[in-house]
C-alpha positions in Angstrom: -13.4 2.6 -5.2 -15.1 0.1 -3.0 -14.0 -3.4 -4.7 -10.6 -1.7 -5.5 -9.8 -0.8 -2.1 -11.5 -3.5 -0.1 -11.0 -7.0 -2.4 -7.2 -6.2 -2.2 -7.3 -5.5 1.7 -9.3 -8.7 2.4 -6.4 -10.1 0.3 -3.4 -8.7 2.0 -5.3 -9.2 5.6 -5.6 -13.3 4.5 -2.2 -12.8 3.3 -0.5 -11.9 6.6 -3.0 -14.8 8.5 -1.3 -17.6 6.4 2.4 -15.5 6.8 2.1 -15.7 10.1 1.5 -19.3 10.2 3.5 -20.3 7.7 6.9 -18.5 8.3 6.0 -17.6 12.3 6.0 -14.3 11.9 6.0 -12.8 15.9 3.4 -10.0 15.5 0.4 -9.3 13.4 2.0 -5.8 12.1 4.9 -7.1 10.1 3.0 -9.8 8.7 0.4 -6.9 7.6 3.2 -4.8 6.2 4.5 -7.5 4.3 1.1 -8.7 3.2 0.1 -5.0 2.0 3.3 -4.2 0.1 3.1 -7.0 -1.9 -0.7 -6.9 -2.7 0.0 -2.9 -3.4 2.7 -3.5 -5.8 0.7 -6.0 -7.6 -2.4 -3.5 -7.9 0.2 -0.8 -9.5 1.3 -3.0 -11.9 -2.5 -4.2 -12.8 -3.7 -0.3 -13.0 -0.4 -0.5 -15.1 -1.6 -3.3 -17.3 -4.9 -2.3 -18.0 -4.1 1.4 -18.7 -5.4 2.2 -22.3 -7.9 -0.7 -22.6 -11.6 -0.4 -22.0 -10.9 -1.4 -18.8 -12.0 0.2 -15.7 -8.9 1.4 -14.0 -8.1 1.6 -10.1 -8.9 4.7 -8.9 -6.3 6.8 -7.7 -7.8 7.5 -4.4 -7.6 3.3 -4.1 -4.0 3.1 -4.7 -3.5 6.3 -2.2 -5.5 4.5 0.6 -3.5 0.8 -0.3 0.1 2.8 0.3 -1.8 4.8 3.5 -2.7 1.5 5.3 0.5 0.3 4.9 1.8 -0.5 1.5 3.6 2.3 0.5 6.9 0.6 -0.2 4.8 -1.2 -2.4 3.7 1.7 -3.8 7.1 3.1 -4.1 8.4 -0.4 -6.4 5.3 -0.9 -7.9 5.3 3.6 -9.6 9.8 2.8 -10.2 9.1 -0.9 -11.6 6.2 -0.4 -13.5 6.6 3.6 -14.4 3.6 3.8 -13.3 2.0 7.6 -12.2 5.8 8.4 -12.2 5.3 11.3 -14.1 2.0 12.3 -12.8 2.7 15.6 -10.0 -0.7 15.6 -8.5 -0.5 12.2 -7.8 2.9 12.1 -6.8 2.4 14.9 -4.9 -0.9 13.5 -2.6 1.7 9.8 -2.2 4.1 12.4 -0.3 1.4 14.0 1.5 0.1 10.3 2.1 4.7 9.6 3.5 4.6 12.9 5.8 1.1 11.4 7.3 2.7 8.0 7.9 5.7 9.5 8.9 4.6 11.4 11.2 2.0 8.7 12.8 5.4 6.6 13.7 6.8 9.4 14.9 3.9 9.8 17.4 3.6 6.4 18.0 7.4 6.3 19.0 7.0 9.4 20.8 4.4 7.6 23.5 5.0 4.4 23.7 9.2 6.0 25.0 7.6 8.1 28.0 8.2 7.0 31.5 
């Protein structure tokens, strides 16, 4: 899980360094969301790709940690684009649990930084 977890976030984390120089992108965050979606969705559609060959595919519990760090909209195109673990439950199932996580993170997050 290693090189499929860590390659594609040195990736996405070089990704948002040159978005954020190139398009002046104001904070580090959006430039890492952006950065992560795409390198997520382009992971999908590799696992995608490969599926059926001798291959080694990307584990699932890489492509779970890609969307939890921040890529799960890529996640989300990448499974409707490329039908990919669309009609597997348990996976489907641990990508919601992986949502509720996130969404409730943000929800936190908003939570503190409102107090006065």
């Amino acid at each position: 899980m290693f090189r499929y977890f860590v390659i594609p976030g040195i990736i996405a984390l070089v990704g948002a360094l040159v978005l954020m120089q190139l398009i002046d992108i104001s904070t580090a965050l959006w430039a890492w969301l952006i950065s992560i979606t795409i390198v997520t969705f382009f992971t999908y559609g590799y696992d995608k790709l490969i599926a059926g060959s001798a291959r080694l595919r990307v584990p699932e519990n890489a492509l779970l940690a890609l969307a939890f760090v921040g890529g799960t909209v890529g996640a989300l195109g990448g499974m409707a684009l490329f039908h990919h673990k669309s009609s597997k439950r348990s996976f489907q199932l641990k990508l919601v649990i992986v949502l509720l996580v996130q969404a409730a993170l943000l929800a936190l997050y908003i939570f503190y930084t409102n107090r006065t």
